[in-house]
mmCIF file of the C-alpha atoms, coordinates in Angstrom:
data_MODEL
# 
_entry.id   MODEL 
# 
loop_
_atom_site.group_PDB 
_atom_site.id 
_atom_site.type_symbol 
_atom_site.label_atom_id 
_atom_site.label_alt_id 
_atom_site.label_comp_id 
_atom_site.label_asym_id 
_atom_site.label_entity_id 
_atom_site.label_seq_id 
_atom_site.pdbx_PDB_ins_code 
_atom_site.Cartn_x 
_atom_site.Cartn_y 
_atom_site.Cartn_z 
_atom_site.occupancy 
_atom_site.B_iso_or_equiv 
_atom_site.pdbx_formal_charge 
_atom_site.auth_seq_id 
_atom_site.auth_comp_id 
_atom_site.auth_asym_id 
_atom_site.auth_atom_id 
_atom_site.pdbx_PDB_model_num 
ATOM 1   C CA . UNK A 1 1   ? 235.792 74.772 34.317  1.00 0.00 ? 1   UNK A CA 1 
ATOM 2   C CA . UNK A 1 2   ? 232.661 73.764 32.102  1.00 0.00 ? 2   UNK A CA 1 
ATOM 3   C CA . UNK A 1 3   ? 232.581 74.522 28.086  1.00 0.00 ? 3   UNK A CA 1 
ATOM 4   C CA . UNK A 1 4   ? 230.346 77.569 27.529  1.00 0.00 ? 4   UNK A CA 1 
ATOM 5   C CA . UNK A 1 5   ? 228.823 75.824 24.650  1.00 0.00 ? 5   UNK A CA 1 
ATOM 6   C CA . UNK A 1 6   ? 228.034 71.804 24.125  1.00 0.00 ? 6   UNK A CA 1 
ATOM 7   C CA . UNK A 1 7   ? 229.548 69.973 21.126  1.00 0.00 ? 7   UNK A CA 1 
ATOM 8   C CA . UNK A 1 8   ? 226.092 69.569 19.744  1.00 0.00 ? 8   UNK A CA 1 
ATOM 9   C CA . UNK A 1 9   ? 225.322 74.128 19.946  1.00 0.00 ? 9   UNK A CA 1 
ATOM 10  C CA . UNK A 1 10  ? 228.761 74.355 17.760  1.00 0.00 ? 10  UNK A CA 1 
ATOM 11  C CA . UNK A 1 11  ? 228.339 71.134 15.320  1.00 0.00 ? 11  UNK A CA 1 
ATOM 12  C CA . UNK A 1 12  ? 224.445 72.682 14.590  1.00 0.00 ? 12  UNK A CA 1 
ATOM 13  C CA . UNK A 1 13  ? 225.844 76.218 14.191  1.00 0.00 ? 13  UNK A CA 1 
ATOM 14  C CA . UNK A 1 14  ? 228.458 74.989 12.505  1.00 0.00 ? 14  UNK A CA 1 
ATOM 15  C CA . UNK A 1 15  ? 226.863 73.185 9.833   1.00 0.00 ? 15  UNK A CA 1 
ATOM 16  C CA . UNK A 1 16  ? 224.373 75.953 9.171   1.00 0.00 ? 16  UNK A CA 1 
ATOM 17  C CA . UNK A 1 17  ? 227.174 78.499 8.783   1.00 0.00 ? 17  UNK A CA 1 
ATOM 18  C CA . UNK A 1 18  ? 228.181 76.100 6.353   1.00 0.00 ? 18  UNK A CA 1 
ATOM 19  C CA . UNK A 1 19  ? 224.857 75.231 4.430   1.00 0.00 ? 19  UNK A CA 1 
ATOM 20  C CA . UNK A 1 20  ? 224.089 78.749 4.343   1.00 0.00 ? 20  UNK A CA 1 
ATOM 21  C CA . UNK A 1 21  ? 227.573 80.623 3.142   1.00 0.00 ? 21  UNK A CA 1 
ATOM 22  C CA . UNK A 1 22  ? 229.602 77.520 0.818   1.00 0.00 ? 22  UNK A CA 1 
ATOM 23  C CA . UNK A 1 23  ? 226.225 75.344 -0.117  1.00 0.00 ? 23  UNK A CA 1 
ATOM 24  C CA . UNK A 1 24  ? 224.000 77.972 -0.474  1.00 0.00 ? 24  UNK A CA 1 
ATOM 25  C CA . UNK A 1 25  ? 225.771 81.027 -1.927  1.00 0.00 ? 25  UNK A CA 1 
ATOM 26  C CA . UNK A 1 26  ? 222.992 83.190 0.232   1.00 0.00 ? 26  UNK A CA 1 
ATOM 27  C CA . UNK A 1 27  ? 225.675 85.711 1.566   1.00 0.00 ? 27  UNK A CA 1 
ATOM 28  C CA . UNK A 1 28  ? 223.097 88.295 3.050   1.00 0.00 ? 28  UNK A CA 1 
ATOM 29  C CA . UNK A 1 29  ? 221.967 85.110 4.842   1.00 0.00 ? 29  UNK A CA 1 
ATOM 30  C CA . UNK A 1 30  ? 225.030 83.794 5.760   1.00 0.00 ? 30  UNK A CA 1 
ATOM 31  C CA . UNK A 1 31  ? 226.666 87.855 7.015   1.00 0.00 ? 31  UNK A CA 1 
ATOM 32  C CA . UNK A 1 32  ? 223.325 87.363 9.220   1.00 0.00 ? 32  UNK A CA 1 
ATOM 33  C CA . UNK A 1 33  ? 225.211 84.255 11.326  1.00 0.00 ? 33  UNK A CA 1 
ATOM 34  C CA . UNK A 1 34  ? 228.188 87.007 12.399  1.00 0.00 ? 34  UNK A CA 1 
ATOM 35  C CA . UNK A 1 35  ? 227.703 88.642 15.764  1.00 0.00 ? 35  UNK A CA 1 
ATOM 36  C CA . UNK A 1 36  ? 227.007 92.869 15.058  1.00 0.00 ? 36  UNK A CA 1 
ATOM 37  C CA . UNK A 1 37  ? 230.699 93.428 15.963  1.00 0.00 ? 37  UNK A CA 1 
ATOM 38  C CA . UNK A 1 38  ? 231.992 90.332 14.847  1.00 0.00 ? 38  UNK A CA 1 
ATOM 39  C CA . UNK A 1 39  ? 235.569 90.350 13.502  1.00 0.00 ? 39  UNK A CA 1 
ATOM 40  C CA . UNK A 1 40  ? 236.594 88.877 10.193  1.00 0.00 ? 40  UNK A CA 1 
ATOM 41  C CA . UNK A 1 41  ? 240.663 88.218 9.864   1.00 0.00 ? 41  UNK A CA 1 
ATOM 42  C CA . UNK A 1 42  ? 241.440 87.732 6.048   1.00 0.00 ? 42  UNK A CA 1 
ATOM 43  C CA . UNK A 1 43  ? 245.511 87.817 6.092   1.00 0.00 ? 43  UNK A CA 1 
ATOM 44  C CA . UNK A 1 44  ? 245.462 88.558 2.432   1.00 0.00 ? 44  UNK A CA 1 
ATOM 45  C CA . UNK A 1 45  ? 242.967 90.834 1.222   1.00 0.00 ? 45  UNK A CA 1 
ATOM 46  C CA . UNK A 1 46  ? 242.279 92.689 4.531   1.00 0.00 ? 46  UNK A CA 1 
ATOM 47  C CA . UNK A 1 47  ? 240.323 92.641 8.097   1.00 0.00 ? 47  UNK A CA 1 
ATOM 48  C CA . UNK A 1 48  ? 236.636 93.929 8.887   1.00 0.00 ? 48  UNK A CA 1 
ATOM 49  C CA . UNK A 1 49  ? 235.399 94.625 11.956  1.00 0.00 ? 49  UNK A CA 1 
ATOM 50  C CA . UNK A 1 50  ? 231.249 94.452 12.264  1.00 0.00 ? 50  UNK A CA 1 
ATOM 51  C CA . UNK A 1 51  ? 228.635 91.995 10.688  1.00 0.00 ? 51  UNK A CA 1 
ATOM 52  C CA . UNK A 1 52  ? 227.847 94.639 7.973   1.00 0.00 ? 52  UNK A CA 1 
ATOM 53  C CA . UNK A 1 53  ? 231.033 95.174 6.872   1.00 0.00 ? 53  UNK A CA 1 
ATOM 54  C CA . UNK A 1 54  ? 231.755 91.653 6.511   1.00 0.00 ? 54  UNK A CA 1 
ATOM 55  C CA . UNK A 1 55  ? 228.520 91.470 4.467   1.00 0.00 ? 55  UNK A CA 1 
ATOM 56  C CA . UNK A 1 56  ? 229.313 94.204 1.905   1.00 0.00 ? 56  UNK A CA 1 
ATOM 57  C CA . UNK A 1 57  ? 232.543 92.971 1.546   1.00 0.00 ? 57  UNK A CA 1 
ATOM 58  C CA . UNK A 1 58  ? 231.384 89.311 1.057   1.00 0.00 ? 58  UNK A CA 1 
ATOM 59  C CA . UNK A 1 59  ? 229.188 90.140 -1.669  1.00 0.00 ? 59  UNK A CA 1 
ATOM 60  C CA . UNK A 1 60  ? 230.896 91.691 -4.507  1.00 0.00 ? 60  UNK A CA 1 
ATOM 61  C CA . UNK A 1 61  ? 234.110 89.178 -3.186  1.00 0.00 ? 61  UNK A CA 1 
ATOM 62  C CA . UNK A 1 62  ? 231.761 86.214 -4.275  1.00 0.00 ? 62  UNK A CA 1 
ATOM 63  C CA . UNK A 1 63  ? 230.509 87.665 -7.207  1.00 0.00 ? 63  UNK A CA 1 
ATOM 64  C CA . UNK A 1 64  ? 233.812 88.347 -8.528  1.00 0.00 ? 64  UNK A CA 1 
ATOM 65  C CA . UNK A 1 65  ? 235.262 84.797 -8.160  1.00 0.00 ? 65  UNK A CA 1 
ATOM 66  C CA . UNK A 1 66  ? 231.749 83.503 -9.059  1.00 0.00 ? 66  UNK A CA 1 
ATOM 67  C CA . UNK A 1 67  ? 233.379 80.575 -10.632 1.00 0.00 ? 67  UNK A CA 1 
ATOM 68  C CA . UNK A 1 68  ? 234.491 79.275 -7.041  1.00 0.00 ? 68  UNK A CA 1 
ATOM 69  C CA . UNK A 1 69  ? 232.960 77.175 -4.971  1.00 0.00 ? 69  UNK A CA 1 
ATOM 70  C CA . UNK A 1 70  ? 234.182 75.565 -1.668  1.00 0.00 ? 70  UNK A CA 1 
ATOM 71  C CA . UNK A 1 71  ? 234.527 71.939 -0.757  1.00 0.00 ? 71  UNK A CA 1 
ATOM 72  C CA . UNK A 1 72  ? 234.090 70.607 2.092   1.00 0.00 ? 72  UNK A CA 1 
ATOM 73  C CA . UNK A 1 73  ? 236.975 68.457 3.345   1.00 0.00 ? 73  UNK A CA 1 
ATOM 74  C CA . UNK A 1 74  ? 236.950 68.267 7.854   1.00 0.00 ? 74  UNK A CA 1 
ATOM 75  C CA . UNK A 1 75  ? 236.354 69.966 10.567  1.00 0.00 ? 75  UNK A CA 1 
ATOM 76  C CA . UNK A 1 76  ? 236.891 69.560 13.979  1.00 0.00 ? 76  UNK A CA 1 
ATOM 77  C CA . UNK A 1 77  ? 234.718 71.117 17.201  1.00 0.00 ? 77  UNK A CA 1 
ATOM 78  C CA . UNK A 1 78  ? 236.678 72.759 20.088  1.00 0.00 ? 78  UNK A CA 1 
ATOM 79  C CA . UNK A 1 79  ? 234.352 72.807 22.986  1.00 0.00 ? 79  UNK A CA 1 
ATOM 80  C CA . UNK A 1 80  ? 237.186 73.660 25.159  1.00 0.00 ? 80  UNK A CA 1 
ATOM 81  C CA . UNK A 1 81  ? 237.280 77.162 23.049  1.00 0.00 ? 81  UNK A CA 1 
ATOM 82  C CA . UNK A 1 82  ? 234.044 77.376 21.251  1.00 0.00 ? 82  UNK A CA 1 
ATOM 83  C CA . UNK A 1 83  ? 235.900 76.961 18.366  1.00 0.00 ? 83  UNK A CA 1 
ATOM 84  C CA . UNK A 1 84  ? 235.108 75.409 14.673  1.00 0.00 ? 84  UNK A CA 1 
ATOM 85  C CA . UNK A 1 85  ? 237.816 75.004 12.303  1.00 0.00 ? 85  UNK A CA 1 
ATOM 86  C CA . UNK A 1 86  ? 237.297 73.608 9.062   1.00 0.00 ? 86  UNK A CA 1 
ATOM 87  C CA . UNK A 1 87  ? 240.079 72.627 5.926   1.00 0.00 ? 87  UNK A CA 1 
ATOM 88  C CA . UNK A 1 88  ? 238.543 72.884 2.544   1.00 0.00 ? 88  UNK A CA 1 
ATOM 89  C CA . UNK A 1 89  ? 239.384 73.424 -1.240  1.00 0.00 ? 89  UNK A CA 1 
ATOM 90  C CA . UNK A 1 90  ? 238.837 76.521 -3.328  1.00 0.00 ? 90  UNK A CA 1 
ATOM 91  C CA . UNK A 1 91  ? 237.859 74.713 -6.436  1.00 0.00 ? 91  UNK A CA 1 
ATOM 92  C CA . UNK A 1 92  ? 237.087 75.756 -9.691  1.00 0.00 ? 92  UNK A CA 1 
ATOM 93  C CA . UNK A 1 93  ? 235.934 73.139 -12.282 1.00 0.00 ? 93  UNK A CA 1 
ATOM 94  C CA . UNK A 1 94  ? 238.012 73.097 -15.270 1.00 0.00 ? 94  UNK A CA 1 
ATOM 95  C CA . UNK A 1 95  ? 236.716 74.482 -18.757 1.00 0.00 ? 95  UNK A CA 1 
ATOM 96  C CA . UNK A 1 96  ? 236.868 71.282 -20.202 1.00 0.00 ? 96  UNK A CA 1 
ATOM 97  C CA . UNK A 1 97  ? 234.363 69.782 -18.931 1.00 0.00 ? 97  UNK A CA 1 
ATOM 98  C CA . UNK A 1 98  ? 236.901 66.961 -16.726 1.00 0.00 ? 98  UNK A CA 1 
ATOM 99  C CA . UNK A 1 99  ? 238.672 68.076 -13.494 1.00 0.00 ? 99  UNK A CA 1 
ATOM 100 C CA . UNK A 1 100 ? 239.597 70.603 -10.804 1.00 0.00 ? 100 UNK A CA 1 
ATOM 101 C CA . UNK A 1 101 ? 241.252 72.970 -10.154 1.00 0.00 ? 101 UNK A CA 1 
ATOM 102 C CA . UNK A 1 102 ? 242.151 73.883 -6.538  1.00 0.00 ? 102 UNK A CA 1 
ATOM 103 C CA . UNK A 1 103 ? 243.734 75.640 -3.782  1.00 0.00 ? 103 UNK A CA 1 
ATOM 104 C CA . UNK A 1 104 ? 243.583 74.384 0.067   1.00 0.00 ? 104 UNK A CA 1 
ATOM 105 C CA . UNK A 1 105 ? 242.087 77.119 2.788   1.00 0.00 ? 105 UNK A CA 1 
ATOM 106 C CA . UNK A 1 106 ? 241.748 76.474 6.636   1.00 0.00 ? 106 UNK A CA 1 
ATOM 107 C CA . UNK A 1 107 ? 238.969 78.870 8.366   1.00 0.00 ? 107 UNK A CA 1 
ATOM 108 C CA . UNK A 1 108 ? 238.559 78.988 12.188  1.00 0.00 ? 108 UNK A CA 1 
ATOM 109 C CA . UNK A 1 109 ? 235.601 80.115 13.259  1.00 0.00 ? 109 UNK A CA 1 
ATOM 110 C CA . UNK A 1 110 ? 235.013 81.735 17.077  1.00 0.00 ? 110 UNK A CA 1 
ATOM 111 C CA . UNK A 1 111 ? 231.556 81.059 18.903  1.00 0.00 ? 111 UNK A CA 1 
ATOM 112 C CA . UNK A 1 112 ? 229.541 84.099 20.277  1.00 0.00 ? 112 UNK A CA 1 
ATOM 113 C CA . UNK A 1 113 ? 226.540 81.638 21.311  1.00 0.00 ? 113 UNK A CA 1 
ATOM 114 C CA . UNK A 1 114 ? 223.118 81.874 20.345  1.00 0.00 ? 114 UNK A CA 1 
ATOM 115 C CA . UNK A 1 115 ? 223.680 80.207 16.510  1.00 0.00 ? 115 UNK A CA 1 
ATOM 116 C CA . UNK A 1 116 ? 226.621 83.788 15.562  1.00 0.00 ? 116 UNK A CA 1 
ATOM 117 C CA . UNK A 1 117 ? 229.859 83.762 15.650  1.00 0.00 ? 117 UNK A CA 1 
ATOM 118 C CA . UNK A 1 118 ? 231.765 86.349 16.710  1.00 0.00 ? 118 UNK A CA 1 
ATOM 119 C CA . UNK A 1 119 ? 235.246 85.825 14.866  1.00 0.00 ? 119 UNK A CA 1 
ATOM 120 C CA . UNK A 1 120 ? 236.569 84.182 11.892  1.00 0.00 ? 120 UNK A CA 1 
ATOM 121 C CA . UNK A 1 121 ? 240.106 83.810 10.581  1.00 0.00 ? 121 UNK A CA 1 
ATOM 122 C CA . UNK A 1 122 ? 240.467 82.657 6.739   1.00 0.00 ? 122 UNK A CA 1 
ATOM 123 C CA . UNK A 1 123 ? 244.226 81.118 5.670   1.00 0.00 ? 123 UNK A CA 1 
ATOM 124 C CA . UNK A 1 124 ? 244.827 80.020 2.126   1.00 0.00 ? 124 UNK A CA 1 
ATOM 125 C CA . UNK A 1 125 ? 247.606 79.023 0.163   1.00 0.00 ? 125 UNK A CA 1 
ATOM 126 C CA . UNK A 1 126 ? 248.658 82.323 -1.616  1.00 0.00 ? 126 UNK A CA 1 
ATOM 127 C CA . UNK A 1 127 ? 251.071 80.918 -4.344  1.00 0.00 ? 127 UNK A CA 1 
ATOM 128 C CA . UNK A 1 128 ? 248.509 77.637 -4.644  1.00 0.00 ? 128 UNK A CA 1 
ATOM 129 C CA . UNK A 1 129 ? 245.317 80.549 -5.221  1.00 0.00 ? 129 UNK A CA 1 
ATOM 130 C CA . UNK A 1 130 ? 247.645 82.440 -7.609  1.00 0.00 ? 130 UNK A CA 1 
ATOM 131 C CA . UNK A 1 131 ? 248.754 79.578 -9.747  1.00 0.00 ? 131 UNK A CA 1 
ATOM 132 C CA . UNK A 1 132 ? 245.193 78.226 -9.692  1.00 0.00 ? 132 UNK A CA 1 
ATOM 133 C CA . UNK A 1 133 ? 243.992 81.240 -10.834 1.00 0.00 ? 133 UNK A CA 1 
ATOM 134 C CA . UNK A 1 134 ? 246.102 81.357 -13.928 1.00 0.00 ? 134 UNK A CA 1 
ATOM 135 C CA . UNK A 1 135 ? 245.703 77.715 -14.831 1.00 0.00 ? 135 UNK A CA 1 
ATOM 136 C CA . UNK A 1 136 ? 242.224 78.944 -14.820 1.00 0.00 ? 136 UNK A CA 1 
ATOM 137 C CA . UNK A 1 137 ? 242.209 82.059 -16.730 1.00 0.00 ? 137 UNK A CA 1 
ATOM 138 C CA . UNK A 1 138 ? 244.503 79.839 -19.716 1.00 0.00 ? 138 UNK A CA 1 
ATOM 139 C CA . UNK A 1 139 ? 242.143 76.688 -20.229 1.00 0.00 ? 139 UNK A CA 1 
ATOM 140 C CA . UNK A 1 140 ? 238.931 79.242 -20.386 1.00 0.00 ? 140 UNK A CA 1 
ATOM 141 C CA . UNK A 1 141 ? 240.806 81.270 -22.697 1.00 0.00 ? 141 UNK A CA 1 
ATOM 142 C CA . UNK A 1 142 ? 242.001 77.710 -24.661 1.00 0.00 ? 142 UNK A CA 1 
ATOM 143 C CA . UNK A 1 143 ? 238.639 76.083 -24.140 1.00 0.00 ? 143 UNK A CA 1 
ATOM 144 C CA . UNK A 1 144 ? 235.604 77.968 -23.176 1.00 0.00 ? 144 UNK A CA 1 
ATOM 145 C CA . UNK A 1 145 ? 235.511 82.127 -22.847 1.00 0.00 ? 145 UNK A CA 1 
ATOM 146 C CA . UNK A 1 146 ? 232.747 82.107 -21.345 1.00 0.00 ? 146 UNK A CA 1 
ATOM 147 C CA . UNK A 1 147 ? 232.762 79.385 -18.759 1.00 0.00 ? 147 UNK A CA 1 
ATOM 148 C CA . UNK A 1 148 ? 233.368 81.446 -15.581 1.00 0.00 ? 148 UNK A CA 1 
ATOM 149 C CA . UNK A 1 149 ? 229.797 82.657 -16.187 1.00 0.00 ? 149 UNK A CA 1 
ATOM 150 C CA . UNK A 1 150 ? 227.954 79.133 -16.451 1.00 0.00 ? 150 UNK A CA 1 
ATOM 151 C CA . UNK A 1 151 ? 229.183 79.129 -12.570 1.00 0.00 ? 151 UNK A CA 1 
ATOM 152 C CA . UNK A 1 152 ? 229.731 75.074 -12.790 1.00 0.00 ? 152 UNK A CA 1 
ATOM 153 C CA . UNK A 1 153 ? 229.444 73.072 -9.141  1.00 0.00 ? 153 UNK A CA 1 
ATOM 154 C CA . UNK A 1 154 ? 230.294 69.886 -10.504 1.00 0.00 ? 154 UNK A CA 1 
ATOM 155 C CA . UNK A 1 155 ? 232.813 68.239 -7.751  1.00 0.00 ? 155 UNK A CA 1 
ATOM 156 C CA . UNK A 1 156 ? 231.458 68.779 -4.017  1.00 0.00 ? 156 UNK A CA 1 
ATOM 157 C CA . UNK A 1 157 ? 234.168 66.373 -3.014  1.00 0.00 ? 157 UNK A CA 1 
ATOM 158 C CA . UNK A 1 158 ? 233.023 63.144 -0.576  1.00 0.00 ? 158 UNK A CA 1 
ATOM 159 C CA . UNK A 1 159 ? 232.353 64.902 2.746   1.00 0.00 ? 159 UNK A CA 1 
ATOM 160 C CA . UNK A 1 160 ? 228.466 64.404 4.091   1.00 0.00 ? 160 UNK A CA 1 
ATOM 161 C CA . UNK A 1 161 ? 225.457 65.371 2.331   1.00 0.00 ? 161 UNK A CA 1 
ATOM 162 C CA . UNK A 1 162 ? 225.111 68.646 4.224   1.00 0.00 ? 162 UNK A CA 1 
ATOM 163 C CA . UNK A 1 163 ? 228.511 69.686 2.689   1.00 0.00 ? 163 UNK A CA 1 
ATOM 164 C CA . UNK A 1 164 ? 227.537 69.309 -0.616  1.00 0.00 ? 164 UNK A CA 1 
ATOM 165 C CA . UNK A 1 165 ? 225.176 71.762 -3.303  1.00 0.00 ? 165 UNK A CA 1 
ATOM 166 C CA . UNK A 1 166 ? 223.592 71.610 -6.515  1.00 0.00 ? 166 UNK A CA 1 
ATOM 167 C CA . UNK A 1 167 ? 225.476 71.177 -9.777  1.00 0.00 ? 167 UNK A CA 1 
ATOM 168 C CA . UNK A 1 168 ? 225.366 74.754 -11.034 1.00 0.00 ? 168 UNK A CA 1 
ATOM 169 C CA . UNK A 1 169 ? 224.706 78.001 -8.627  1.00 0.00 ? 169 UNK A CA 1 
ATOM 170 C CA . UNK A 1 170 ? 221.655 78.412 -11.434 1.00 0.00 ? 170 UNK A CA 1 
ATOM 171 C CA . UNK A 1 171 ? 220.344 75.232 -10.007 1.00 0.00 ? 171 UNK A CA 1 
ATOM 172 C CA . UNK A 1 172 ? 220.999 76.390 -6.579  1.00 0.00 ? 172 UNK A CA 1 
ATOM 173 C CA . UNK A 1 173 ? 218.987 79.572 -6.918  1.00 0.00 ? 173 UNK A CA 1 
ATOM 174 C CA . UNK A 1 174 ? 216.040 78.082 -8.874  1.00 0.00 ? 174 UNK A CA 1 
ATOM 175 C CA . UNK A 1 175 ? 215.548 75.418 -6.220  1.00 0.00 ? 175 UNK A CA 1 
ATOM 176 C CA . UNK A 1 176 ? 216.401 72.258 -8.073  1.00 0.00 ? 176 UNK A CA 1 
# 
């Protein structure tokens, strides 16, 4: 039995899903790549069913945690499945001005064809995100109060150029 989908369809879809949502930050954009009924499996804060739930969940999510950013560490194609799955780090750069601090997440993304996809399943380490946020919470309240709002990109990791954004999401949004 042939793949429904060549390697290339999923690395291109792929990497815009990427681009758009974890570079980008343009999360009316990147609710766009999910299939109208897509489903969205988040084991800890709760599942969505439809592309427009997933988007008005997405955004107040991200603008919560605005200090986070994800980094890019592999992914791997299954043609076999039509099938993306991607590790990464939840990172947050630390208030004083020198390190990271993260927590590991795995996503696996379903195909529906046509550049959507029609399911995605987030896992994250729950005791890593917790302690991370803490650690967190302490150095901005030892070092900087007000660092969660300067929204700081400053380690994209070493995965390809496509994985990585612009220093600050300020940056990001004013095109530089």
């Amino acid at each position: 039995m042939m793949a429904p989908f060549s390697r290339d369809e999923l690395e291109h879809a792929f990497q815009r899903y990427w681009q758009t949502g974890a570079v980008g930050e343009r999360w009316d954009d990147w609710a766009d790549l999910f299939t109208e009924d897509a489903e969205y499996v988040e084991h800890v804060l709760g599942n969505l069913t439809g592309r427009e739930a997933i988007r008005n969940w997405i955004k107040p999510i991200m603008e919560e945690y605005c200090e986070l950013y994800t980094v890019y560490e592999w992914h791997t194609i299954d043609v076999e499945r039509g099938r993306a799955i991607v590790y990464m780090q939840n990172r947050r750069d630390h208030p004083s001005g020198s390190g990271v601090i993260d927590f590991p997440g795995i996503t696996v993304l379903d195909y529906a064809g046509n550049r959507l996809w029609k399911r995605e399943e987030d896992y994250w380490a729950v005791p890593g995100a917790y302690k991370a946020t803490e650690t967190y919470a302490a150095a901005c309240q030892q070092l900087d109060a007000q660092h969660k709002q300067k929204r700081t990109r400053f380690n994209w990791g070493n995965g390809p150029a496509w994985t990585r954004g612009a220093r600050t999401y300020f940056e990001r949004q004013s095109g530089r």
